[in-house]
N, C-alpha and C positions, 0 to 999 in steps of 0.2 A: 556172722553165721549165715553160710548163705544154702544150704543144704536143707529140704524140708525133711518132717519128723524130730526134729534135734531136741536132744532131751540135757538137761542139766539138775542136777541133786546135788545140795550141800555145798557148793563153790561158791567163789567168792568172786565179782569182778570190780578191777578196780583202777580210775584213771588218774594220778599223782598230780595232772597239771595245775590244782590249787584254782581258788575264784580266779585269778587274773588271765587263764588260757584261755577265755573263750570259748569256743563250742570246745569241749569235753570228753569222749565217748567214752563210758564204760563196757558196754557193748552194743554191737549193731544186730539185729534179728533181721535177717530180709526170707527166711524159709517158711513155709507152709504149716503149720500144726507143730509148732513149738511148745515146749510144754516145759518149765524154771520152776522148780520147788527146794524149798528149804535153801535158797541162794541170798545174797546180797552184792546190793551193787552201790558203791563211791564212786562221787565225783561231784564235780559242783554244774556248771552248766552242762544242758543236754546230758543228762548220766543214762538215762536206758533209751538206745534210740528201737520203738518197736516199730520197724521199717514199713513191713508188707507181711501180707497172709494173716492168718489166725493163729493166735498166740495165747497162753493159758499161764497164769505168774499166780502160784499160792506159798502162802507161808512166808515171803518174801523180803527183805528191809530192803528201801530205796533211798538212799541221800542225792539231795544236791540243793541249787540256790534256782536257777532262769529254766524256764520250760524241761525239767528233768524228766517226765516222762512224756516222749513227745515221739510222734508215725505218723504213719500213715496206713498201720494196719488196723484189723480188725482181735483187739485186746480187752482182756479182762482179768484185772489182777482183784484177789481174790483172799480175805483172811491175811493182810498184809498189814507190816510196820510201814511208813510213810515220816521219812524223816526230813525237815525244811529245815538248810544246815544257814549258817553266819555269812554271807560273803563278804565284796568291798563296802564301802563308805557309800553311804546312797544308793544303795543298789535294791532293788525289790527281789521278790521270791516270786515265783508261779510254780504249782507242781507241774502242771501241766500244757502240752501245746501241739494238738491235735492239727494232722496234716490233712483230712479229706478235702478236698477238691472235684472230686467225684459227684456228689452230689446226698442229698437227705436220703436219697431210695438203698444207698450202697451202704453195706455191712463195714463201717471202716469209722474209727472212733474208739478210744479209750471210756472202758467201764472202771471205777473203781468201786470196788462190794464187800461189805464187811471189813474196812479198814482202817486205820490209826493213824491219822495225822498229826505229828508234834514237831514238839521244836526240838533241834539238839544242843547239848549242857550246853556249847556257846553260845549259843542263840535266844536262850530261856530267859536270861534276865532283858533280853533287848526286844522279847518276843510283841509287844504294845506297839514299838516305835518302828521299825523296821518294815514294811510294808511288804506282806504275803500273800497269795491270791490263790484259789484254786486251781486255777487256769485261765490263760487267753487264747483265741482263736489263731490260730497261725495262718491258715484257709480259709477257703469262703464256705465251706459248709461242717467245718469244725464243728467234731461229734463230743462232749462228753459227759458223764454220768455217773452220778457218785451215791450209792445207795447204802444203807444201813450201815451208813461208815461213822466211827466219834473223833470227831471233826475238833481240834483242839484251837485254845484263845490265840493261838500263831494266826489264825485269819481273819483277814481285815471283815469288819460285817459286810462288806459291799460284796465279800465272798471272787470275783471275778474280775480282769483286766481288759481294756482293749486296747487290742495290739496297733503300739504307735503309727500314726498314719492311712490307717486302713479302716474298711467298715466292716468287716468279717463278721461283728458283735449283731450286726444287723441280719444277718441270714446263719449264723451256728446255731448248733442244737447243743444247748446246755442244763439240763435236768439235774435237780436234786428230789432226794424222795429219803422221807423217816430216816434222818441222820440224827445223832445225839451230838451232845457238847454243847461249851460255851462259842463255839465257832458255827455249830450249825444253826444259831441262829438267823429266821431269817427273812427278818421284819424291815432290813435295811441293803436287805440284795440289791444288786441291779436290775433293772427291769426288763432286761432283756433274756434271761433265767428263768426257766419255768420249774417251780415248783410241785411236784407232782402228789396229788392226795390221794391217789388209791393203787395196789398194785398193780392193777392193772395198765395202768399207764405207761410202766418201766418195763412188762414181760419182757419185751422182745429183745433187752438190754440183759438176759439170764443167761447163762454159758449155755443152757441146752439151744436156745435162740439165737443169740450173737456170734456163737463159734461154731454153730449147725455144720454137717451132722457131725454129733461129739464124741463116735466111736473111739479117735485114737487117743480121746483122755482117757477115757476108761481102757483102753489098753495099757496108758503108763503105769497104772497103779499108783497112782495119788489120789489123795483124799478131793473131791469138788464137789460144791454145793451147785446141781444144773438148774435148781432154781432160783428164787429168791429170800 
């Protein structure tokens, strides 16, 4: 999708190449002021790539296995299903894998808010062994931010990955704040995670703040929560 404004209701996207393709795309967002509701997206590696610009994702299911939701834009999915699917033999899971490079000051970084992380029927009896992450840094100032989400026993307690060979882990912004589940606990995180205790900490991580100015949501006519 490379057109801003681009709007999506009720469809489905979807990439057949199975764990063993490699990067994946279910779809690519590279437009301005995207706004996906009531969609779902398949695939196993890289399944939603949110490119560039500002991007609004409600209602949502999202499958996949290695960095499934991963950009470089400025995103916020929002009231969604969060599905961490089976892949090959040895392989780990990361939802996520945030491209900013830009820097701490730039709007660019995956929110996830109000959402549902589990495992799918393949993957539930292996959900202990199989090793699942919330995300790793792909960048060096990898943004991401997972707020009032229930956060399921698919993740490891360390909660978080760093990505092989790099120090990314050392300069990303990684925030959790008032998450529920056996997975948000998170007395065994890594220490490079900041935990966040009050909401104040998280505003600026709110659609009315991270997808500033938020007119063309309220134009789609979807449901958003602009705060927290």
């Amino acid at each position: 999708v490379e057109s801003e404004g681009f709007m999506a209701k009720f469809i489905g996207f979807k990439n057949t190449a199975g764990p063993n393709g490699h990067q994946a795309v279910a779809i690519r967002v590279n437009g301005d002021r995207a706004v996906l509701f009531n969609c779902r997206f398949d695939g196993y590696q890289d399944t939603l790539y949110a490119n560039n610009g500002r991007q609004f994702y409600r209602n949502i299911v999202v499958s996949g296995t290695i960095d499934f939701i991963f950009g470089k834009g400025a995103t916020v999915i929002q009231n969604s299903m969060i599905v961490v699917r089976k892949g090959n033999k040895n392989q780990f899971n990361t939802v996520t894998a945030d491209g900013n490079e830009k820097g701490l000051s730039m709007k660019i970084g995956i929110v996830l808010q109000n959402c549902r992380i589990v495992p799918d029927k393949k993957l539930q009896a292996e959900r202990l062994t199989v090793e699942s992450f919330l995300g790793r840094p792909w960048k060096k100032y990898s943004t991401t931010v997972v707020i009032n989400s229930e956060i399921g026993d698919v993740i490891k307690p360390e909660g978080w990955k760093v990505w092989d060979g790099e120090s990314f882990h050392k300069t990303c912004r990684y925030i959790e704040y008032n998450n529920r589940g056996p997975g948000a606990n998170t007395n065994k995180r890594v220490d490079w995670v900041k935990i966040a205790k009050s909401a104040s900490e998280v505003n600026q991580f709110s659609v009315a703040n991270w997808l500033a100015p938020v007119d063309w949501i309220k134009e789609a006519n979807v449901p958003v929560n602009l705060g927290l």
